[in-house]
N, C-alpha and C positions, 0 to 999 in steps of 0.2 A: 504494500500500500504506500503511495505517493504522503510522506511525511508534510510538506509543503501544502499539496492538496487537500491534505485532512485539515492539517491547521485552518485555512482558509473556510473552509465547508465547515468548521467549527467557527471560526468568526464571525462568520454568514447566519450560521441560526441562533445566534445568544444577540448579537447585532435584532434581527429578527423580535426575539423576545420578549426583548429589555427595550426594543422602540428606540436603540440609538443606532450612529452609523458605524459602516463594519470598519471603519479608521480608527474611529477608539477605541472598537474591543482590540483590533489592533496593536494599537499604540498600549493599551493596557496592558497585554499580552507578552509584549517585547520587554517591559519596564519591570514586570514580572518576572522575564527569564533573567534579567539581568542582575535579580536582586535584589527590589528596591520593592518597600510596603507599602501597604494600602494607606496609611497615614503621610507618608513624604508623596505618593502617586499626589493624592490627593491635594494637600496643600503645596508643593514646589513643583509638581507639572502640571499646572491647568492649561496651559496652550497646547500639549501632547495631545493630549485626554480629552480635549474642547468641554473642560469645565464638569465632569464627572465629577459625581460626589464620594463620600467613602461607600457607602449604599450601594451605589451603582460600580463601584470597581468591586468591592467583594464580593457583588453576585457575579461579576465577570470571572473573578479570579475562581466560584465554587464550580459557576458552570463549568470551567474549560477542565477542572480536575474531573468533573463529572462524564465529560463526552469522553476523556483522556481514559478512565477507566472501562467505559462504552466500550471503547475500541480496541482496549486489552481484552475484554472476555469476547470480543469478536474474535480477534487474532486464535485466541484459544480453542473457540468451536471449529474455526476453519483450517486448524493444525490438526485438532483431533479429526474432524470427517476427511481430514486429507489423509492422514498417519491412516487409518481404515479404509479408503478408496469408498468412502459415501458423498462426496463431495463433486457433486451434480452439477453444470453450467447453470443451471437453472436457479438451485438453492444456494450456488454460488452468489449470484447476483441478488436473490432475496436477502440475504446476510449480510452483503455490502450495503443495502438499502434501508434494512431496520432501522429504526428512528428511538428505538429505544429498547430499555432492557427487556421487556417484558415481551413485545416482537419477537425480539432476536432470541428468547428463552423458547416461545412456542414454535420459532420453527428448527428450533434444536432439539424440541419435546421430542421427536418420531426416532430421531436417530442415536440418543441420549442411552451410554451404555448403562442397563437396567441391572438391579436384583433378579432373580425369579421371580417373577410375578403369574399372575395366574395365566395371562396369556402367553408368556413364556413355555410356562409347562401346558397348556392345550394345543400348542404348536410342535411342542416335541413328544404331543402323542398321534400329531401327525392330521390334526384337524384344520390346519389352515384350507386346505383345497373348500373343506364344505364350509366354514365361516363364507371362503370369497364368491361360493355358491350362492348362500342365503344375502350375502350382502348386495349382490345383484340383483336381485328381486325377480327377479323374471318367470317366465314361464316352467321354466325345466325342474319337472320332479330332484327334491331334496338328497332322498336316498339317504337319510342317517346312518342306517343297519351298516350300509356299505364302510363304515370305518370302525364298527365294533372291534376292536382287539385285547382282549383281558392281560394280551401281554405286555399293551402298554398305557393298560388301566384303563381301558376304555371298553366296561360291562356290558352295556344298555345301548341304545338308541337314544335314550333321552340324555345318556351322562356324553354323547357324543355332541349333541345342540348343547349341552351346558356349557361345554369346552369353549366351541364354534362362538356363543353368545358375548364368552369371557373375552375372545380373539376382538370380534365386533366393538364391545364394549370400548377396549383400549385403542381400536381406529379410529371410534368420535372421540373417543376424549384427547387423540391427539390431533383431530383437525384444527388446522390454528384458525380457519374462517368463522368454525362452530364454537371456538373460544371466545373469540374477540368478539363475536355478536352475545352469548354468555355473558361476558367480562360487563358489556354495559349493561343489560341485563341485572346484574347487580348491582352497578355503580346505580345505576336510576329508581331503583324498583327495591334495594336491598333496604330491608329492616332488621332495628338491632331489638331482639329480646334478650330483655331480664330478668330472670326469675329469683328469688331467695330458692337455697337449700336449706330444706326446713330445721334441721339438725345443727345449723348452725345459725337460724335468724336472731338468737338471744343474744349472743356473743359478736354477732354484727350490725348491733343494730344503727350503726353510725352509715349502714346503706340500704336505713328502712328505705327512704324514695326510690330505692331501685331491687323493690322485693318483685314486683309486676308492673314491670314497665315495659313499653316499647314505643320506638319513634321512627320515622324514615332515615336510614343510615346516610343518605345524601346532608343531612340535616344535622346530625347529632351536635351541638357544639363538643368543643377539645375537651374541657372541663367535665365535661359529662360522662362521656368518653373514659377519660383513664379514672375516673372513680368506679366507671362498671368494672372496667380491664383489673383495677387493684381489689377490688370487691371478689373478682374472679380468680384472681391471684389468693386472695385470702381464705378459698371456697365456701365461700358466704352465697356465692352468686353465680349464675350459668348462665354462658351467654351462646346467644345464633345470632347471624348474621347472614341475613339468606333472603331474597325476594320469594313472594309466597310461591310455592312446589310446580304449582301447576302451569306458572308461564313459562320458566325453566322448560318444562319436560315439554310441552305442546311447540315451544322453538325448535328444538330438537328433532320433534314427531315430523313438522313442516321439511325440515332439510333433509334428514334421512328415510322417513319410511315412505315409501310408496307404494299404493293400492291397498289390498286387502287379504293378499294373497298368505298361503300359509311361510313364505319367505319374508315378508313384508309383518308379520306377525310373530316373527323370529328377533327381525330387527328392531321393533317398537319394544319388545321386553329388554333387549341388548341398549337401546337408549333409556330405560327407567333405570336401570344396572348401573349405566355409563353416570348418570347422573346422580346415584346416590351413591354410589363407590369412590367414585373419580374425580369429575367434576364438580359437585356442589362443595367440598371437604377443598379442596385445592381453590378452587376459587374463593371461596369462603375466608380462606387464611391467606388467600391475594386482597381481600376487598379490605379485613381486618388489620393488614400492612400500611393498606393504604392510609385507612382513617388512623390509625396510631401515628401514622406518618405525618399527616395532617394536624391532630393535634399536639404532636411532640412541637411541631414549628411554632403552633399558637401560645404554647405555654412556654417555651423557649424564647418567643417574642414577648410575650407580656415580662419575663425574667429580666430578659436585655434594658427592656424601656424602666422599667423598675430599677437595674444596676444605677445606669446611666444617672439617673434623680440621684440617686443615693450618693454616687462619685463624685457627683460636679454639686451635692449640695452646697451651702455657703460657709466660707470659713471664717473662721474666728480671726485669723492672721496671728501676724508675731505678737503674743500679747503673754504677761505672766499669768499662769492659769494654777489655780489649786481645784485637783479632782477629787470626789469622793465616787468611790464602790461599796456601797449602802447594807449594813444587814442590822438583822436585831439584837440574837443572840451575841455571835459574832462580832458584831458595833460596824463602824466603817469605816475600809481602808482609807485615807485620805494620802494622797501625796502631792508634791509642791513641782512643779514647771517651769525653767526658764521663756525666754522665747522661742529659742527653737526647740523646745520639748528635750531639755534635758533632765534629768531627775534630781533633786535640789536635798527634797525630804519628804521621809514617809515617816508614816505614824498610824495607832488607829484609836478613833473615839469611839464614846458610847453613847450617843446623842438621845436614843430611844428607850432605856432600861430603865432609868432611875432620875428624880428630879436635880441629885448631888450631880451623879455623872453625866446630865443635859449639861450643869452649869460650868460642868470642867468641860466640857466637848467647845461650850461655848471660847471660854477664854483661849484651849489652844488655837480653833480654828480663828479668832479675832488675832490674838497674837502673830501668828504665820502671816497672815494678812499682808499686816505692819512689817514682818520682818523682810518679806520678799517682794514686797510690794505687788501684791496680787490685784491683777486686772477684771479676773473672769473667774465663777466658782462656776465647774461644772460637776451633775448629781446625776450617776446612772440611773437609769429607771425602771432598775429590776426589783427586787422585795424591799421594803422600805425605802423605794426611792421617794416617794411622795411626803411621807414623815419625816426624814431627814430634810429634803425640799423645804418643808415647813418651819424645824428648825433652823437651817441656815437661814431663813427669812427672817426668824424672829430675832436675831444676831443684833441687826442695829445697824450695818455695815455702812463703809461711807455707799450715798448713792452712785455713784458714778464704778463701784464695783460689778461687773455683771453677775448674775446668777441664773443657770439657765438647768434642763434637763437637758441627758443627754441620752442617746439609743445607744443601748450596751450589747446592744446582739455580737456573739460573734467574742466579746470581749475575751470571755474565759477560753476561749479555744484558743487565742492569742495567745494567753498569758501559760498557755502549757505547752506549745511548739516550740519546735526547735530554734525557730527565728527570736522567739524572745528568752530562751534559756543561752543565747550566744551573746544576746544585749544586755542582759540582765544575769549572768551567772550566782551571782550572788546574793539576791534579790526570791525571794519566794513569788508563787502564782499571784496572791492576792496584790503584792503590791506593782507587777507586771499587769495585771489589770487593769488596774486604778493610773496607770501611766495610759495604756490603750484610751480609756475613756478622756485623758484631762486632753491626747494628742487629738483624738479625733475629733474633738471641739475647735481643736486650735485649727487642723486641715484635715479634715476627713477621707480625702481622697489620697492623701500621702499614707495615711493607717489604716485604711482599709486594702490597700491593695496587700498589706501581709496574709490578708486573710483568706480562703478559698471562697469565692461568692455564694458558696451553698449553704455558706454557715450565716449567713447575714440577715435571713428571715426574710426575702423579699419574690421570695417564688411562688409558685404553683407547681407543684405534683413533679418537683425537680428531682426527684430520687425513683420517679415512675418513667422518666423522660429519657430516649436515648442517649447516654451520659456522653460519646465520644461527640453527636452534636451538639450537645449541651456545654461542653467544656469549649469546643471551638468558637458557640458566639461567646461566649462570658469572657474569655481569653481575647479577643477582637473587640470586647466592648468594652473594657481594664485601656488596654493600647490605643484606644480611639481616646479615652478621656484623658487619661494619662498625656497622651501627646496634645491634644487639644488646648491643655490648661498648662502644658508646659512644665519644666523643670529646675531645680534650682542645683547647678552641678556642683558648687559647695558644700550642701548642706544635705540632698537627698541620698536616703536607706537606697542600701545595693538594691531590696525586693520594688525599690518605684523606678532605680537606675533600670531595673532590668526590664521594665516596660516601655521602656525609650524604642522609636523608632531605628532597629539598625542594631540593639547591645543585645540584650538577652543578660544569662545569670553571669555566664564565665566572664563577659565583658566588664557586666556591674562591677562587679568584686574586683577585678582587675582597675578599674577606676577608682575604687576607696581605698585600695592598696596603695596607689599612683599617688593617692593624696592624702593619704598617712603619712607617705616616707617622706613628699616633697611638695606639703603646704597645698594651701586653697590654691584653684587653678587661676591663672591671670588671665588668661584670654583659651577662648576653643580650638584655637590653632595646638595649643599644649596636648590637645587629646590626642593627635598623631602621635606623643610621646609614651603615651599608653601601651605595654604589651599587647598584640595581638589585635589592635584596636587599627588597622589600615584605612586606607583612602576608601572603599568602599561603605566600612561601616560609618567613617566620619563624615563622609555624604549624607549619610541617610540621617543621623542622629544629630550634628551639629546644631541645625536651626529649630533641634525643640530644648534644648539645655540652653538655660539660663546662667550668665554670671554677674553677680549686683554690684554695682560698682565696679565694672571692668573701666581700664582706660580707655577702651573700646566701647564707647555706647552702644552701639551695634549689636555687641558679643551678651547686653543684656535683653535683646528684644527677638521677635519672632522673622526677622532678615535673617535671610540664609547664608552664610559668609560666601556661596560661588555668588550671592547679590551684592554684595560690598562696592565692587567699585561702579555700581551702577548710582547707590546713593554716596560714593565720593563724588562720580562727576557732575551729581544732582549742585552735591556741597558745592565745588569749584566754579559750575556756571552761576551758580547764584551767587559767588565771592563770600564764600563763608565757611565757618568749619562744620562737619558735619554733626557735632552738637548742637550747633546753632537750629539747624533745619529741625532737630529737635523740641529747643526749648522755644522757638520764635513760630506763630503759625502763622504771620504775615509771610516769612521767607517760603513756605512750603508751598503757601494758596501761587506763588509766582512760576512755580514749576508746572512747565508742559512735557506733560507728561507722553505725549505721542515723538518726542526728540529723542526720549528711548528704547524704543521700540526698536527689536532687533529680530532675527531669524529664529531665538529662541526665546526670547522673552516681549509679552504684547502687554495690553494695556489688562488683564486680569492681577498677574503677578506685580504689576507696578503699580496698580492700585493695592495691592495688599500691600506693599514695602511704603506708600504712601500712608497705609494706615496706620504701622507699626511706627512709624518716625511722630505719628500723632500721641499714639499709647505705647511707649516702648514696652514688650513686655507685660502687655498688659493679661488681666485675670481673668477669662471669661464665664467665671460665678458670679452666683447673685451676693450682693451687699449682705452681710451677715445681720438679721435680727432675732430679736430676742425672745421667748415664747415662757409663757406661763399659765397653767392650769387653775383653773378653780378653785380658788379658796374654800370654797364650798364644797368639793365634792372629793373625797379621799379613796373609798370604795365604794364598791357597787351597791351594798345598802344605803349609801346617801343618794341613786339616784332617783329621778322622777319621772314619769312620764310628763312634757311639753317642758322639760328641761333645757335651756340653751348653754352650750359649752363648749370654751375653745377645744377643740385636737390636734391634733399632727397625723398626719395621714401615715402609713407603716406599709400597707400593703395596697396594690393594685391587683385588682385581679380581672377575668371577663365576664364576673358576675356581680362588681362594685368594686368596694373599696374598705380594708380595714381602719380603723382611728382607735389613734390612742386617747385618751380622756381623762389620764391619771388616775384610773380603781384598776393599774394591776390586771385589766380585762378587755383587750381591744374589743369596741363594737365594730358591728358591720353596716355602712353603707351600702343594700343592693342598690343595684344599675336606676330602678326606678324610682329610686329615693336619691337619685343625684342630683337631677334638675327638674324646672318647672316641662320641660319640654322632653321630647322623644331623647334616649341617647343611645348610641348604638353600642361605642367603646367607652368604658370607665376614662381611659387615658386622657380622651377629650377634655373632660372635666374635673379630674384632677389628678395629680403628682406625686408619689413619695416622696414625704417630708415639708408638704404644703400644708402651711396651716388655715385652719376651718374653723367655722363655727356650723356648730350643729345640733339639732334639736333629737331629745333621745325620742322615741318612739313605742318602743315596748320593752320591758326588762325581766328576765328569766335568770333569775338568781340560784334558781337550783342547778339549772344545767347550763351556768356563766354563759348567756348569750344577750348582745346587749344590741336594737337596731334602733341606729339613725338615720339621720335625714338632713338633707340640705336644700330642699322644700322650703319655699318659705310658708305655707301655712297648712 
């Protein structure tokens, strides 16, 4: 096969798909082989690419892996029917033309070296000639008797059509015409039943809604879906997926049986055979592929768009932060933060046991205060976070100290990896915790990236979900933030160096090794000095790493250093240094920006080098504010029905949206308690980590379910 040729005819149909033209997959293609990520594609070649987004090169970059595999399992069918001499000009050319896997599976079904199967052994008692009899239909007496042989198990006359029907059977179930009209057959017409196994409905009762259930499988939503599949998993629940029997078997009757004859009668049992042996069971667990397939992507996407909020929520910045990890018995870790989240001092009070040790909790946290000069107090908001909250409120502090709640998910799995026993060797879990929560206030997206995204509470049915797709977007959606929000090459952990565009882990490391032995880096040219770190990877990575304060303003903003002497000659035509174009916006408004315009760079990229000279470096999260819960409401016994109360939103999902409310008990906003108006996706309408006001709605204290509303009345 023409390597060239395939690439192109791969160009051609993703081009096709994606509604862009076949230059970009093109141009995406090449910029791919040579190396380079969806994050630098993205922002440092928009002229290549004609302005593709990250979106649109990774569906490039999946599909071309996708046809690329295509065309391996072709090569393989047509090596094996070649290595056997089955490799027909005919089925030659069907197999070059298959359009996808499922094609190219059915018409490998016929020739596909088998186990015994039951047509196997009715062929090697020598019944094919009367199979190809009765499958003819025709006129011409059957003659069973004529292949009776007890010497090759064949007693009867009747155990001889048994054979013959087994032979028939496995001819329609490999017709690929009778598949494929089949296949849609169930994509249109397929229903999913649910049933409870009665012996187990006590112990499942978390899928009473799907004791008798059934919907059109065309329909099911994702959500629905893998609660049956895990319900199924758990054998709580029995599922079919199958369009009702009789339109199945009557397509079948239509394409193969003809007239009435006793051949023709032979054949319509060999199709009820075909279909409940063969075909329904096989197809069934093709249609079942499908929709798992289908909602693995929906709850995979609803995760991504969830990460995404979580990563780029707003940070606190360089501020001194004292964090607490809240308990009762236990009391609460507290530890003290510089700016860049150094660890200062830990300790633990006992704010909630006794009124003596409230009023010592009180004076050490007022004192710490005062001695570190604390900016920001943030309160995990696991078991007592709300009571401590309250406490530290009642403190007296100056105003202008913050005090906020913070999401501890994920915390303790930090504080017991590897990554923070190499930071913390000396340091027990709890007070690695309480560091986790005081950083991720400060920058969220710098601490959580330690984390594996599955630990952080933002999913849907992530552990039911194809884990190797799963981990590919969450991994691409870490790298898209990560590079997006940029880096700060002094100061950031190997685990956020190693989401840079272009490094990875061996590179990180290599980088904080680099700048152990020989001090903060002074400009990004020094990263060539890096072990292992070459002109390729310093391409890729240079323009998302940050240096503050470099003599190079440049070297602190999102300009790419191969940009550099495009905004010197900016500098030189305007008569000024290139700080100036920075700090002056009269100088920059004077810049025509079509004078440099060249063969690789047009006026997209120079509008973006025009941005960054505006925000050098700049942040692109939201403004950090401040969020506080209800005075009034602690637990779920304080609340009320037509209750209005701040939340913070924790989960999205495609049937609403979780809020936190401070009782220790997310309620759920469904989809139709979102808004005054129809909504189709929660996302529309709101965000992890968006704060709300919301009116409670109903409250189920025995079995913690709390529902709200963002309704106004």
């Amino acid at each position: 096969m023409n390597t060239k040729a395939t690439m192109n005819q791969h160009q051609e149909i993703i081009a096709q798909e994606l509604k862009i033209k076949t230059t970009q997959v093109a141009a995406v293609a090449a910029l791919l082989a040579d190396g380079s990520t969806v994050p630098f594609i993205a922002r440092y070649r928009k002229e290549a690419t004609g302005l593709l987004d990250e979106i649109q090169i990774s569906a490039v970059r999946d599909r071309l892996l996708q046809l690329a595999e295509l065309d391996k399992r072709r090569q393989a069918i047509i090596g094996s029917l070649s290595e056997r001499e089955l490799l027909e000009p005919k089925l030659h050319q069907a197999l070059l033309g298959a359009a996808n896997l499922t094609v190219l599976e059915d018409l490998y079904l016929p020739h596909r070296p088998k186990r015994r199967t039951r047509s196997i052994i009715a062929m090697e008692k020598g019944l094919e000639p009367l199979a190809r009899a009765i499958f003819r239909q025709d006129n011409t007496p059957l003659k069973p008797e004529h292949f009776i042989d007890p010497s090759k198990g064949v007693a009867t006359a009747d155990e001889a059509l048994d054979g013959a029907r087994d032979i028939i059977a496995e001819w329609i179930n490999e017709d690929p015409a009778a598949r494929s009209a089949l296949r849609h057959l169930f994509t249109s017409k397929g229903v999913i039943v649910s049933k409870v196994v009665k012996k187990n409905q006590e112990v499942g009762a978390k899928f009473r809604d799907y004791f008798d259930w059934q919907e059109p499988a065309a329909k099911v939503a994702g959500h629905r879906l893998l609660a049956m599949l895990r319900g199924e998993n758990e054998k709580v629940l029995t599922l079919a997926v199958r369009p009702p029997e009789e339109a199945p078997c009557e397509l079948l009757r239509r394409r193969f049986v003809m007239g009435t004859t006793a051949a023709a009668q032979q054949v319509e049992l060999a199709v009820q055979e075909s279909y409940k042996r063969l075909l329904a069971p096989s197809l069934e667990n093709e249609l079942r592929s499908q929709l798992k397939e289908r909602a693995d992507q929906e709850a995979i996407q609803v995760f991504v768009d969830n990460l995404r909020e979580l990563l780029l929520a707003s940070p606190l910045g360089r501020k001194r932060v004292l964090a607490l990890d809240p308990g009762f018995r236990t009391g609460a870790k507290l530890v003290c933060l510089d700016e860049q989240g150094t660890l200062l001092h830990h300790a633990t009070i006992y704010p909630t046991l006794s009124e003596a040790q409230s009023r010592e909790a009180g004076k050490i946290v007022t004192e710490l205060c005062r001695q570190y000069r604390i900016e920001a107090i943030g309160i995990g908001n696991g078991t007592a976070g709300r009571e401590t909250e309250t406490f530290v409120r009642s403190l007296g502090l100056a105003p202008e100290i913050i005090i906020t709640m913070v999401d501890e998910s994920g915390a303790s799995i930090y504080s017991a990896s590897e990554i923070a026993r190499q930071e913390f060797p000396d340091h027990d879990l709890t007070v690695r915790g309480s560091v986790s929560i005081g950083r991720r206030l400060q920058d969220p997206l710098a601490e959580l990236v330690k984390l594996d995204p599955k630990v952080i509470g933002v999913g849907q049915y992530q552990h039911d979900v194809n884990q190797t797709a799963l981990k590919k977007s969450l991994d691409d959606t870490v790298a898209s933030c990560v590079n997006r929000v940029g880096v700060e090459l002094n100061s950031a952990s190997a685990e956020l160096l190693a989401h840079v565009s272009g490094l990875g882990p061996v590179l990180a490391q290599n980088i904080i090794k680099y700048r152990n032995e020989n001090g903060p880096f002074s400009r990004r040219a020094e990263l060539l000095k890096v072990p292992r770190l070459g002109s390729k990877a310093f391409e890729q990575c240079a323009g998302f790493l940050r240096i503050r304060g470099a003599a190079n303003p440049l070297d602190a903003s999102g300009v790419h250093p191969e940009q550099y002497r495009i905004v010197e000659q900016m500098a030189k035509d305007c008569g000024c240094k290139v700080a100036d174009l920075i700090e002056l916006p009269e100088l920059r408004e004077k810049i025509e920006l079509s004078r440099y315009v060249s063969e690789t760079v047009g006026l997209p990229t120079l509008n973006d080098i025009l941005g960054e000279l505006a925000k050098p470096g700049r942040d692109p999260r939201a403004t950090f504010s401040t969020f506080a819960f209800s005075e009034e409401v602690n637990s779920i016994a304080d609340l009320k029905v037509g209750m209005r109360l701040p939340g913070l939103v924790t989960n999205v999902t495609k049937f609403g949206a979780f809020v936190d409310i401070g009782v220790h008990q997310d309620g759920l906003i469904h989809i139709s308690q979102l808004a005054d108006r129809y909504v189709k996706e929660p996302g529309e309408v709101v965000k992890v980590r968006q704060q709300v006001m919301v009116r409670v709605l109903e409250v189920d204290a025995l079995r913690k379910r709390i529902a709200l509303s963002l309704k106004e009345g």
